[in-house]
C-alpha positions as CSV (number, residue, x, y, z in Angstrom):
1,X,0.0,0.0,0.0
2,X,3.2,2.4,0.7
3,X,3.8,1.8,-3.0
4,X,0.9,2.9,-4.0
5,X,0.9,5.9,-2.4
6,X,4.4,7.0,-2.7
7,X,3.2,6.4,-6.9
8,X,-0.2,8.2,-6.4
9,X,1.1,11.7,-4.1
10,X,4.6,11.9,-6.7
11,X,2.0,11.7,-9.7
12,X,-0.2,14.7,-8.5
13,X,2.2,16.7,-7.1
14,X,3.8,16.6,-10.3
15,X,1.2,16.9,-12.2
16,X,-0.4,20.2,-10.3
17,X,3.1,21.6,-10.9
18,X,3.0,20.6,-14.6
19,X,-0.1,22.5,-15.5
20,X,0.9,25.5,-13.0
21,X,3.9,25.8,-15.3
22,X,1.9,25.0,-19.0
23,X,-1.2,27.6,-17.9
24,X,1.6,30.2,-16.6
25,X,2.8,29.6,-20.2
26,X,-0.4,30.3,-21.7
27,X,-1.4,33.2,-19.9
28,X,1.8,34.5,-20.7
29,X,1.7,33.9,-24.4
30,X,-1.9,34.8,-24.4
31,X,-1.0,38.5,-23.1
32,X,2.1,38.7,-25.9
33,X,0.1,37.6,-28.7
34,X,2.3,35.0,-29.7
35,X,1.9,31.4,-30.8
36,X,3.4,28.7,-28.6
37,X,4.3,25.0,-29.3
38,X,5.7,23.5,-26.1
39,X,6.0,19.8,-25.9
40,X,8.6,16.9,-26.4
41,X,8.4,15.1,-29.1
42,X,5.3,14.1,-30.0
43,X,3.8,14.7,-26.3
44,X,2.7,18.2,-26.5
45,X,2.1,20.4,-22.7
46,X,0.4,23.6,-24.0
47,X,-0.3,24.7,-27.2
48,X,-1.4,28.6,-28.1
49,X,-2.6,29.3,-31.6
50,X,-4.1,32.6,-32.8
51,X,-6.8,32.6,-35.6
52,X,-8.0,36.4,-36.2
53,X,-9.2,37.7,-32.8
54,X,-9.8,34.5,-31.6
55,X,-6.7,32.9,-29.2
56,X,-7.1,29.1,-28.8
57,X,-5.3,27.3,-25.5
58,X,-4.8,23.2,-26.0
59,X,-3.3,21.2,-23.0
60,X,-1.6,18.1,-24.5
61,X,-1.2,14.6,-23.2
62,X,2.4,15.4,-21.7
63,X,1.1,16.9,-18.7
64,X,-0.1,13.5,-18.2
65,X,3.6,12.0,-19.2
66,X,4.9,14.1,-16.7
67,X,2.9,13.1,-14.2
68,X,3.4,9.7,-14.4
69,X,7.0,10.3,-14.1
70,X,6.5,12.0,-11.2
71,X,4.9,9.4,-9.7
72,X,7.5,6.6,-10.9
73,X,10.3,9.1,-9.8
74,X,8.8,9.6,-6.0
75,X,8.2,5.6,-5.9
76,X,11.9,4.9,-6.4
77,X,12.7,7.6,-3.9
78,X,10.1,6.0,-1.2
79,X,11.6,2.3,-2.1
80,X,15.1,3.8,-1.5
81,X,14.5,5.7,1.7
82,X,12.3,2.3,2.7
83,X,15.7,0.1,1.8
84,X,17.8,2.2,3.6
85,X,15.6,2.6,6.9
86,X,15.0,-1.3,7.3
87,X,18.9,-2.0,7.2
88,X,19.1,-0.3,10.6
89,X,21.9,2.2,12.3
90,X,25.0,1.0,13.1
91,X,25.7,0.2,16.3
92,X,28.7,2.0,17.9
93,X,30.1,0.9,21.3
């Protein structure tokens, strides 16, 4: 169950962070006037594209990608920490 925890709490706090950063993006293109592409690959995290007056704002599957590495990321770290802590201290007398 710690597995699945560590993997859930990495993959939303990751995630949250991920679209902070994408809309920040947005907004800021948005208020420039500009046309954005951001992505990696073929994963795209926020797309801005300007047709006349009209300003369209796409969030791609990558946010998702992210988040899931998050999540794999923070379960490694929790199975780490986990290994470490069951070995024990050293005993020094």
């Amino acid at each position: 169950m710690w597995a699945l925890k560590a993997f859930v709490l990495g993959s939303l706090a990751l995630g949250i962070v991920g679209y902070a950063v994408a809309a920040a993006l947005a907004v800021a293109a948005q208020a420039g006037g500009t046309t954005i592409d951001i992505g990696v690959g073929p994963l795209r995290f926020v797309s801005v594209t300007l047709e006349g007056a009209t300003t369209a704002t796409t969030f791609g599957p990558g946010i998702l990608a992210l988040a899931l590495a998050g999540g794999v990321a923070n379960l490694a770290a929790a199975k780490l920490i986990r290994h470490r802590a069951v070995r024990g201290a050293d005993r020094v007398d």
